[in-house]
C-alpha positions in Angstrom: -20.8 -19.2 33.3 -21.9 -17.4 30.2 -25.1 -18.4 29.0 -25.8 -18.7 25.1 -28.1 -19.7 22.6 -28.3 -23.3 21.7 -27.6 -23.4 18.2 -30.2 -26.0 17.3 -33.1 -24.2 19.4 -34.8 -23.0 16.4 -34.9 -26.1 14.4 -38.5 -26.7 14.8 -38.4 -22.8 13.3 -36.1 -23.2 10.4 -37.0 -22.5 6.8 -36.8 -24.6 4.0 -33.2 -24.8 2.6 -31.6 -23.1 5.8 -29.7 -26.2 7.1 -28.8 -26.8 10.3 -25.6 -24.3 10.9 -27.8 -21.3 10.5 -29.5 -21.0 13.7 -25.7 -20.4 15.1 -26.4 -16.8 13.5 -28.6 -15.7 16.4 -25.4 -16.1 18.9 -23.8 -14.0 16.6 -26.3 -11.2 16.3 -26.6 -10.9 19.9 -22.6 -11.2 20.4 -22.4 -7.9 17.7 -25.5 -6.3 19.8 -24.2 -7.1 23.5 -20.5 -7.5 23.6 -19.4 -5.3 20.2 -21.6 -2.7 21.1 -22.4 -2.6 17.2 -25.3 -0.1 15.9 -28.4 -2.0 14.4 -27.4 -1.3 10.6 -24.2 -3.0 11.3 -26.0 -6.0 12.9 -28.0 -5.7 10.1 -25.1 -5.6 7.4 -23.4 -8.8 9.0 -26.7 -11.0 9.8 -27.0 -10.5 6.1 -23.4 -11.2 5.0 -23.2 -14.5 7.0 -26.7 -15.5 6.5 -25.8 -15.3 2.5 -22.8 -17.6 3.9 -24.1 -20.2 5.9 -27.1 -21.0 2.9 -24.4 -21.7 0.8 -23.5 -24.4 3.1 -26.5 -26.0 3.5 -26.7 -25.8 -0.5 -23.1 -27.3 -1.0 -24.1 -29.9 1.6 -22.5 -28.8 5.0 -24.3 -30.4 7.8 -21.6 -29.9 10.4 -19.3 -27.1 11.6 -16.2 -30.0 11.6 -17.3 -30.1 7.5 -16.0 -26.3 7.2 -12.9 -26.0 5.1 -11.0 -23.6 3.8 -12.3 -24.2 0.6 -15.6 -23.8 1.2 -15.0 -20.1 2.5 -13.2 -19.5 -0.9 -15.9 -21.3 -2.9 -18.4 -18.8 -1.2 -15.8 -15.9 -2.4 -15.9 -16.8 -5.7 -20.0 -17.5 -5.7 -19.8 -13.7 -5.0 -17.5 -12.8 -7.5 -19.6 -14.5 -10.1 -22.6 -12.9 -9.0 -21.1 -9.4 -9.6 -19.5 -8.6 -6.1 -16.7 -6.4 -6.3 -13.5 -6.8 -4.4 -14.3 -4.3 -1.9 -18.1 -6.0 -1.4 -16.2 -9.4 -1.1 -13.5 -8.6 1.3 -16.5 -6.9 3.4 -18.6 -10.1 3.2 -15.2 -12.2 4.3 -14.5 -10.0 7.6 -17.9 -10.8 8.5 -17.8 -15.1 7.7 -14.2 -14.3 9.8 -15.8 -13.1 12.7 -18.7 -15.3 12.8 -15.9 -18.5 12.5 -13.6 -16.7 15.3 -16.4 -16.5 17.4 -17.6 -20.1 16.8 -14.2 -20.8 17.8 -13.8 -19.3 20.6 -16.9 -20.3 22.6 -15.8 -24.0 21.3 -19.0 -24.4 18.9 -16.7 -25.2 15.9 -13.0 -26.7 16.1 -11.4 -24.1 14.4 -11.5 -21.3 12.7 -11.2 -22.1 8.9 -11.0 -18.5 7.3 -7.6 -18.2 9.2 -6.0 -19.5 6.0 -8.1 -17.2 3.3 -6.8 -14.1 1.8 -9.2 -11.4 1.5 -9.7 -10.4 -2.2 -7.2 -7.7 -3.6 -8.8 -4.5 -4.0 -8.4 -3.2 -7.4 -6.2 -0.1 -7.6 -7.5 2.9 -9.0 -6.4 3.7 -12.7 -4.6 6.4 -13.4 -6.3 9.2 -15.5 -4.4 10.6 -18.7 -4.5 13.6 -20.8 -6.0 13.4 -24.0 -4.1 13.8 -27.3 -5.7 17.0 -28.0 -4.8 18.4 -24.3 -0.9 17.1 -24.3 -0.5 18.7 -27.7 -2.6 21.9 -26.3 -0.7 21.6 -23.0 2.9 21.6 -24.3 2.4 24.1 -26.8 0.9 26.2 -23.9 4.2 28.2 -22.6 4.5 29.3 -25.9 8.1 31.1 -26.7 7.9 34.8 -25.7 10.0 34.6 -22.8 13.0 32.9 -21.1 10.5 31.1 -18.4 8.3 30.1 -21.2 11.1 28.1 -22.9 12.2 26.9 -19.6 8.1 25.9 -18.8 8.4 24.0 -22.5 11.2 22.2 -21.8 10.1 21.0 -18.5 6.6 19.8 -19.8 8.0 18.0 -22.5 11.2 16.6 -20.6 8.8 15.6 -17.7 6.7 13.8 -20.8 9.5 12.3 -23.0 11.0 10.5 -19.8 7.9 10.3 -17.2 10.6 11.6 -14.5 9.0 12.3 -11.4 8.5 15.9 -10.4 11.4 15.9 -7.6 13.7 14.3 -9.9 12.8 16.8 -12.9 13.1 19.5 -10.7 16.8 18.5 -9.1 18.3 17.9 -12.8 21.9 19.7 -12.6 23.1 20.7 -15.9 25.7 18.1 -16.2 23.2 15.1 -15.5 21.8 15.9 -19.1 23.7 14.9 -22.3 22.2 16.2 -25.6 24.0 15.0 -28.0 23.6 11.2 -26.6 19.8 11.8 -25.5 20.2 10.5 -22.1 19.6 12.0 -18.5 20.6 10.5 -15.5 17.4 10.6 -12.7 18.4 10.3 -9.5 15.1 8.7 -7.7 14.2 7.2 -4.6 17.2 6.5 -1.8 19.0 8.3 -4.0 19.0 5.0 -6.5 20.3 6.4 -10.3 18.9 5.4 -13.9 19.7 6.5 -16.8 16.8 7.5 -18.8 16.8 8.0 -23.1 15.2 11.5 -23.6 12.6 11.8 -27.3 13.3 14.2 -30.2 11.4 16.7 -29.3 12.6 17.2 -25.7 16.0 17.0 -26.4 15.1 20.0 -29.1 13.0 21.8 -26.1 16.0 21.5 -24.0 18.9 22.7 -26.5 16.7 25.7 -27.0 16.2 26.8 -23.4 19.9 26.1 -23.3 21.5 28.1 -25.3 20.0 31.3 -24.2 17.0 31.4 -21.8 18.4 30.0 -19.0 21.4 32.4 -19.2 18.2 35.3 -19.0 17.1 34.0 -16.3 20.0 33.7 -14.3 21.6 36.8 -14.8 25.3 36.5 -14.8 24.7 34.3 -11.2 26.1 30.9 -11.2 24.2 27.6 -10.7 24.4 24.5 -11.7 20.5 23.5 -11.5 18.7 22.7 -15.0 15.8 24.8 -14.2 16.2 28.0 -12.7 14.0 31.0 -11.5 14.4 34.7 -12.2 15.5 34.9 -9.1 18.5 32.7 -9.8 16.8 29.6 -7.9 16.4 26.1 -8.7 13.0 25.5 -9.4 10.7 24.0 -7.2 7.9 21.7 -6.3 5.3 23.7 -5.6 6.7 26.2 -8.3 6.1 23.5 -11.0 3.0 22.5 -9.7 1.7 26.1 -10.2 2.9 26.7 -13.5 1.4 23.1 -14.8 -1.9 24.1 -13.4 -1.5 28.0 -15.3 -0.4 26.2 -18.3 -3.4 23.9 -18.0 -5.9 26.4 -16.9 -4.4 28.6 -20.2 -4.9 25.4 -22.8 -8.6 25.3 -22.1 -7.9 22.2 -19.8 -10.9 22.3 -17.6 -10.1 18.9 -15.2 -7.2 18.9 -12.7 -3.5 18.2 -14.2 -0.7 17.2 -12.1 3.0 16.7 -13.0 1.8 12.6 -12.7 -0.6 12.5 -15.1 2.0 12.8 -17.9 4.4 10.6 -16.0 1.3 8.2 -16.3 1.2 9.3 -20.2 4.7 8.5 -20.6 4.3 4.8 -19.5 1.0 4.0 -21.0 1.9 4.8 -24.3 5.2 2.9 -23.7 3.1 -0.4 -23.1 0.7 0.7 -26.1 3.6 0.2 -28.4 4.5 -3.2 -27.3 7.4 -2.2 -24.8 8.3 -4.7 -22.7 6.8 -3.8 -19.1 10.4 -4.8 -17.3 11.9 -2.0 -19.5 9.2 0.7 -18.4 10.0 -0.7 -14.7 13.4 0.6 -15.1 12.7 3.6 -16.5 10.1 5.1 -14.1 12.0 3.4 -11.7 9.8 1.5 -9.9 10.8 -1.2 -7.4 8.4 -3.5 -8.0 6.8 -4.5 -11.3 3.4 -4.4 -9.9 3.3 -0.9 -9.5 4.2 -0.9 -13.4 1.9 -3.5 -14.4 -1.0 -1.2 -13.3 -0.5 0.9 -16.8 -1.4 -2.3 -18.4 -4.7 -1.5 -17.1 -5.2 1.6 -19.2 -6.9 1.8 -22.4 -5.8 4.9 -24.2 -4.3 5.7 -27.7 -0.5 6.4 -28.0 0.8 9.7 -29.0 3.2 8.5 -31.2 3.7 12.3 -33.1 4.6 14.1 -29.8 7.1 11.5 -28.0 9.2 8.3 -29.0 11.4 7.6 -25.8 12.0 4.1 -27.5 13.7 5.5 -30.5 16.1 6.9 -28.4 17.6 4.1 -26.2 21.1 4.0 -26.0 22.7 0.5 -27.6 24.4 -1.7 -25.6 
């Protein structure tokens, strides 16, 4: 038979304020050390966690391990909340209070194990970054208009910003899934699910005039039915946008990293700046859930207004 501690061995040895539950600490250390294997800063890091714990039992009152609720493990989530824990910190602190109760549990000290029914807290998502005003207008006017592939490099950055496609659905435009004269694309996304999506002013201008000459430079005489096309008569690509957003970036004085996603995030921040209801935005990134939206409500940043409208251009119904 497996010999442990007895929990209430060091009552003659406990410090003011401990309560009686803590001493059911030790047979946790030495479960971490002996049976887990655990290094000593890990012992160390959950001694500490569930010592924090059990003292705010015996401050709330607990005097028993039947007294152990549910709520208590949230009330000792939100003490740490209050006291400037992070989710990350929290959801640390929780595993360890879980383990402890598990083991408790398990070797029949306590009648259950009350964290089974606590959610650890939801780690906050990291915000996207966006271009400022100065580098989206220093970014789009970057291509410039000496060339066929710089009008086609304009009229991708300032589709891509208008609509906040995603870079595999800008890059798989045909021709005919553009209409200029209504200022509407249709996006095929994810599973191959189609939206249609409004396209602003000064895309739609971008576009006419890669239209009605570039692109036929670029192609040569050969046929194709892709939107944007290498010299080489190709559709482009990926990586081949990728590339040429970085060039255009390096060549704007943009010094930090720019990705075709940062103006997709752009595109929907500004959207929720000007009072756009977020189910609308949902629809137009495509998203399938509205949480993944709802995380550009997050994002403090100013519109620009001057350089894209996609609301103006939504098609009546």
């Amino acid at each position: 038979m497996r010999h442990h501690p007895d929990p209430g061995r060091r009552a003659d040895r406990r410090e003011p304020g401990e309560g009686p539950l803590l001493p059911a600490l030790d047979l946790f250390l030495a479960h971490l050390r002996v049976e887990r294997g655990l290094a000593a800063h890990s012992v160390d890091a959950y001694g500490r966690d569930v010592r924090r714990y059990l003292e705010g039992l015996a401050a709330g009152g607990v005097r028993s391990w039947e007294a152990v609720t549910p709520a208590q493990v949230r009330g000792h989530l939100a003490d740490l909340a209050a006291g400037g824990l992070g989710p990350r910190s929290q959801a640390r602190a929780l595993s360890a209070v879980r383990s402890f109760h598990r083991l408790l549990a398990t070797e029949r000290i306590a009648p259950g194990d009350p964290t089974e029914e606590v959610d650890a807290p939801r780690r906050s998502r990291r915000l996207p970054r966006l271009l400022s005003r100065d580098e989206v207008d220093r970014l789009l006017a970057a291509p410039g208009t000496g060339s066929a592939a710089a009008a086609r490099d304009r009229s991708m950055l300032e589709l891509l910003y208008a609509t906040g496609l995603r870079v595999s659905e800008l890059v798989t435009l045909d021709v005919n899934q553009v209409d200029l004269q209504s200022r509407v694309l249709l996006a095929r996304g994810k599973g191959k699910k189609e939206r249609l999506v409004p396209v602003g002013a000064p895309a739609a201008e971008a576009l006419r005039s890669y239209l009605a000459g570039p692109r036929d430079r670029l192609l040569r005489g050969r046929p194709s039915r892709d939107l944007f096309v290498t010299p080489r008569g190709r559709r482009m690509t990926r990586q081949g946008f990728w590339k040429l957003i970085r060039r255009h970036a390096r060549a704007a004085g943009i010094a930090r990293p720019v990705s075709p996603h940062k103006l997709r995030h752009s595109f929907a921040t500004h959207l929720l700046e000007s009072k756009v209801d977020i189910r609308v935005i949902q629809v137009l990134l495509g998203h399938k859930k509205l949480e993944t939206t709802a995380l550009y409500a997050q994002v403090a940043t100013e519109i620009l207004r001057e350089v894209v409208s996609p609301l103006e251009s939504l098609p009546a119904t």
